[in-house]
C-alpha positions in Angstrom: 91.8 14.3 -67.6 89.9 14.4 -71.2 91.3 17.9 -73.3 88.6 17.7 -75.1 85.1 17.4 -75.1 82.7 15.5 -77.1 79.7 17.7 -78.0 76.2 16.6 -78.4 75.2 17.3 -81.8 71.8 18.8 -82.4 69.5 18.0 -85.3 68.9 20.6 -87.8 65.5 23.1 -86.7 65.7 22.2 -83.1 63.8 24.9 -81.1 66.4 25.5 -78.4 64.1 27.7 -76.8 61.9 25.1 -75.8 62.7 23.5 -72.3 61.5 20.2 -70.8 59.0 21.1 -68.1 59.1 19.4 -65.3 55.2 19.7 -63.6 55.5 21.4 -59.7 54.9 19.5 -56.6 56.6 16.3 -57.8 59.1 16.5 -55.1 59.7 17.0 -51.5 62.0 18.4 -49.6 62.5 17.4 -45.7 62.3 20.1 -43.5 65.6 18.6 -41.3 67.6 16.4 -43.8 66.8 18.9 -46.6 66.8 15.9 -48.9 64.5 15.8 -51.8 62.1 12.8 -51.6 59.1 12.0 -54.4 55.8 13.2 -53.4 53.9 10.0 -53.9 56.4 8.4 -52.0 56.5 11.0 -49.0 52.7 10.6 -49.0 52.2 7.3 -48.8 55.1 7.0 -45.7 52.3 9.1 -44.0 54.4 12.2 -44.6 57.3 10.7 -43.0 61.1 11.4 -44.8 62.5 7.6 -45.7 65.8 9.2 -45.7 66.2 10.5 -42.1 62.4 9.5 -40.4 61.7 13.5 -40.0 58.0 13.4 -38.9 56.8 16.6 -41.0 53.6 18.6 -39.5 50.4 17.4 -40.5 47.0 19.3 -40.2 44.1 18.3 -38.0 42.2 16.8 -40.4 44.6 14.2 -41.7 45.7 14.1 -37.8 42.1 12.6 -37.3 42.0 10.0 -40.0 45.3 8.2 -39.2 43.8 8.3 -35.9 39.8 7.6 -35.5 38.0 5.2 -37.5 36.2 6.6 -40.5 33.4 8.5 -40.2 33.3 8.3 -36.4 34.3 11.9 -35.4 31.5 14.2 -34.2 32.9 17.8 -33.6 32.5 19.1 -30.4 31.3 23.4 -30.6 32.7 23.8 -34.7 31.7 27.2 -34.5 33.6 28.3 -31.4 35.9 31.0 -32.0 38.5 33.9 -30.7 37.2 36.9 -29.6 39.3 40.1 -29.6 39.3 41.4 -26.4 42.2 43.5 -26.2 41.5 45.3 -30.0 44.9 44.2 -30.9 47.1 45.8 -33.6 50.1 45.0 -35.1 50.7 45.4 -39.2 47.2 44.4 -39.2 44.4 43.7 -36.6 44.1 40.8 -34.7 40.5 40.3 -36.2 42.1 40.6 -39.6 44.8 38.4 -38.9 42.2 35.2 -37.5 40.2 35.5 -40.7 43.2 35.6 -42.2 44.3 32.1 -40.8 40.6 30.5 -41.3 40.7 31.2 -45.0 44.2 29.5 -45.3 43.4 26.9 -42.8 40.0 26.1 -43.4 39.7 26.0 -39.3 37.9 28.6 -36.6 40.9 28.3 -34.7 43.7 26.5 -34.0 42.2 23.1 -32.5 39.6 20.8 -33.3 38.1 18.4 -30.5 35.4 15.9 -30.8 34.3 12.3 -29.8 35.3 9.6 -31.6 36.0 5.5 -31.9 40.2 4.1 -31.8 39.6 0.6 -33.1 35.9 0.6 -31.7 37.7 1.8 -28.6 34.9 5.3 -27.6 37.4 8.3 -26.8 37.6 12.5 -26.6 40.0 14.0 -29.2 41.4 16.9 -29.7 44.1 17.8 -32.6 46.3 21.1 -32.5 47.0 22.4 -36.1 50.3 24.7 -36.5 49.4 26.0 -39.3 46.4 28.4 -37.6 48.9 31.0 -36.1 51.6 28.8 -35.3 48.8 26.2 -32.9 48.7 29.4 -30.9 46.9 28.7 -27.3 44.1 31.8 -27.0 41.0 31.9 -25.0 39.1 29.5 -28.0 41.8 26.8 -27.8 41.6 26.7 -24.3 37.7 26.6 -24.4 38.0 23.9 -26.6 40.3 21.5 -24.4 38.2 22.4 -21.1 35.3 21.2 -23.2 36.7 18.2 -24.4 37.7 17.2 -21.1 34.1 17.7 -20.1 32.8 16.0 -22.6 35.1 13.2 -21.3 33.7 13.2 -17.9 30.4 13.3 -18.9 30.4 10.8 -21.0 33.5 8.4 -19.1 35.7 8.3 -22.0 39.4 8.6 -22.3 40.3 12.1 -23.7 43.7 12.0 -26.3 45.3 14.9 -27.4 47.7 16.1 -30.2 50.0 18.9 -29.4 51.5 21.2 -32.1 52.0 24.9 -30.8 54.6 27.6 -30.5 52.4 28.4 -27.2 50.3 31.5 -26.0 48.8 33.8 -27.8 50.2 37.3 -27.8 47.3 38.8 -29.3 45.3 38.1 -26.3 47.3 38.8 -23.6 46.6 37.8 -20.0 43.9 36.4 -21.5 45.7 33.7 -23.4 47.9 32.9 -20.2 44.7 32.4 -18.3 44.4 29.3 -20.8 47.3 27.2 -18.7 45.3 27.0 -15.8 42.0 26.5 -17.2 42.9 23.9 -19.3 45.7 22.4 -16.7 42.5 22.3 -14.1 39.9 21.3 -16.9 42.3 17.8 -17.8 42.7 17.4 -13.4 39.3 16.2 -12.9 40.0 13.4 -15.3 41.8 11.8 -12.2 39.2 12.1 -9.7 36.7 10.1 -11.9 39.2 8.8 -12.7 39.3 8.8 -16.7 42.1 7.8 -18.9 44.4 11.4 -20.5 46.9 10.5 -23.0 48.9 12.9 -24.9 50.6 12.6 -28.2 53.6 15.8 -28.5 54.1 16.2 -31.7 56.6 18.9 -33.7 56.8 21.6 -32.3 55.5 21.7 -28.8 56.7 24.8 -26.9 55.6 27.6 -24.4 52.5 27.9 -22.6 51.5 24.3 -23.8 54.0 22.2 -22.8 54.0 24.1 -19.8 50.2 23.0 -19.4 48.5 20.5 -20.2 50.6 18.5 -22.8 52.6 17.4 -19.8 50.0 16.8 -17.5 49.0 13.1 -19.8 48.9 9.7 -17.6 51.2 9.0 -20.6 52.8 10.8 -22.7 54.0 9.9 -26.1 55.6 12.0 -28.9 56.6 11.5 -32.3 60.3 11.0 -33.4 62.3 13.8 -33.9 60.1 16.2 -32.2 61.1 19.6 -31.0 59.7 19.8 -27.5 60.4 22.6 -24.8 59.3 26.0 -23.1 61.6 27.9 -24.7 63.8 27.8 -27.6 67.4 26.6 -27.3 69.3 29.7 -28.2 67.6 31.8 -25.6 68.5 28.7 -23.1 72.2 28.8 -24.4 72.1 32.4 -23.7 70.8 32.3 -20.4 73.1 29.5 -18.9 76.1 30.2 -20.8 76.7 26.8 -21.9 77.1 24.6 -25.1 73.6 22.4 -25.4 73.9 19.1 -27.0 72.9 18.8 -30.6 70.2 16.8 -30.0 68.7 19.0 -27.3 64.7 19.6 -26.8 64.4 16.4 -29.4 61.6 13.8 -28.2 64.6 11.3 -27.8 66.5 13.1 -25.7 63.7 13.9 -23.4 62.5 10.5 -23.5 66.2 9.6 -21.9 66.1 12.0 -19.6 62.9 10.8 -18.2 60.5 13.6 -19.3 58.4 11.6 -21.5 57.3 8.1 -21.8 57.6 6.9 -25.6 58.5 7.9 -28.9 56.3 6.1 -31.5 56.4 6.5 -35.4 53.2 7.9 -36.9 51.9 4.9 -38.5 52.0 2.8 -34.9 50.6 5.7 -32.6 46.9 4.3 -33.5 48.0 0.8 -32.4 49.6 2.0 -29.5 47.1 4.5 -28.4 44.3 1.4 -28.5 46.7 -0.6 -26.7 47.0 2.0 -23.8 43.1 2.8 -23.9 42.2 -0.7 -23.2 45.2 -1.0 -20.4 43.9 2.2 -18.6 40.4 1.6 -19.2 40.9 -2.2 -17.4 43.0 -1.2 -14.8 41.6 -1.6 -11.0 41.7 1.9 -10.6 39.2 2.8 -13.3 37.3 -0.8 -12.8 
């Protein structure tokens, strides 16, 4: 161990006051690792960590271009909207509080569904976003999915769909748990045409959604390291009185168990969501 220490010597008139700036938004750090990664290189790994394959949230928008080819999605009802039918109040109004969330977002509400071409392959889509009231299932989100899934029918098309919610909306009421069964029947009559109904869980998926129609997919696929359940661990814990495993409500886990079907990384989901369109789409029940 060194007594002493060798100082740096500084140059006569040296403005110590003056500190190297470093400019923001350089770095990254991952939600679950809590590493710090480089931006650029975060970016181009499609928002992916490198250093523990974390699958960070992404919004609808850049949900749609990894997914359909450019310039091929045509919204279905953009303007579509909640309502407040119960004149809510909290610390502010609900009507407040949606405005609020379309400004930030730059969404009406918390989905976006529309036709579309996979690799030239002609399908319905329809991309959660958590960042409009944590993907949040009211009477507009639900509108939105029945419509996609009419849209589907009408026009024999497979309908996909990206999950990200913390479930129903409160704000709503009984109005936002009417969504589960609209939707859950809206995505039924896909089997009776019978139309292909993928659906893609990604992080989080909880509450009235999971307990809907994200489960209801002919195949179901979800992102690595995605937190999927009804409800939250700790209340779980609670409630059974035991110790859950540390991996619990994870997309691998339930894809052990037998719950879901696959676990793809985000930059192979388009390959593999073309690969099941064309499998469903040949088979001799849809011939």
């Amino acid at each position: 161990m060194a007594w002493f220490k060798k100082t740096k010597e500084i140059a006569p008139g040296t403005d110590l006051s003056k500190k190297i700036k470093i400019p923001e938004g350089l770095w990254v750090k991952c939600a679950d690792c809590k590493e710090i990664v480089y931006r650029k290189e975060f970016e181009k790994n499609l928002k992916v960590c490198p250093k523990c394959n974390y699958h960070s949230r992404i919004g609808v928008r850049e949900r749609i271009n990894l997914t359909a080819d450019a310039g091929s999605f045509v919204e279905l009802a953009p303007e579509l909207q909640s309502c407040d039918p119960l004149g809510f109040t909290d610390t502010i109004s609900y009507k407040e509080r949606i405005e609020t969330n379309q400004s930030k977002a730059g969404l009406k509400d918390a989905i976006i569904a529309g036709t579309a071409t996979v690799n030239k392959n002609p399908a319905v889509i329809a991309v959660m976003d958590f960042s409009f009231m944590g993907g949040s299932m009211g009477s507009a989100v639900g509108e939105k999915m029945a419509r996609a899934a009419e849209a589907a029918i009408e026009n024999r098309l497979p309908l996909i769909v990206f999950t990200s919610s913390g479930g129903a909306r409160m704000q709503e009421g009984i109005f936002s748990l009417m969504q589960m069964a609209k939707v859950s029947a809206a995505v039924g009559q896909l089997k009776r045409h019978p139309l292909p109904y993928i659906t893609v869980l990604t992080d989080p998926t909880f509450g009235g959604v999971s307990a809907s129609f994200a489960m209801l997919g002919d195949i179901i696929i979800a992102e690595p390291k995605s937190l999927i359940g009804f409800a939250g661990a700790r209340v779980i814990q609670q409630t059974i009185n035991q110790q859950l495993p540390d991996d619990f409500q994870q997309a691998e886990f339930l894809l052990k168990k037998g719950l879901i079907d696959m676990v793809i990384h985000r930059k192979d989901l388009k390959t593999a969501i073309t690969r099941l369109i064309r499998i469903l789409r040949d088979s001799p029940k849809n011939a």
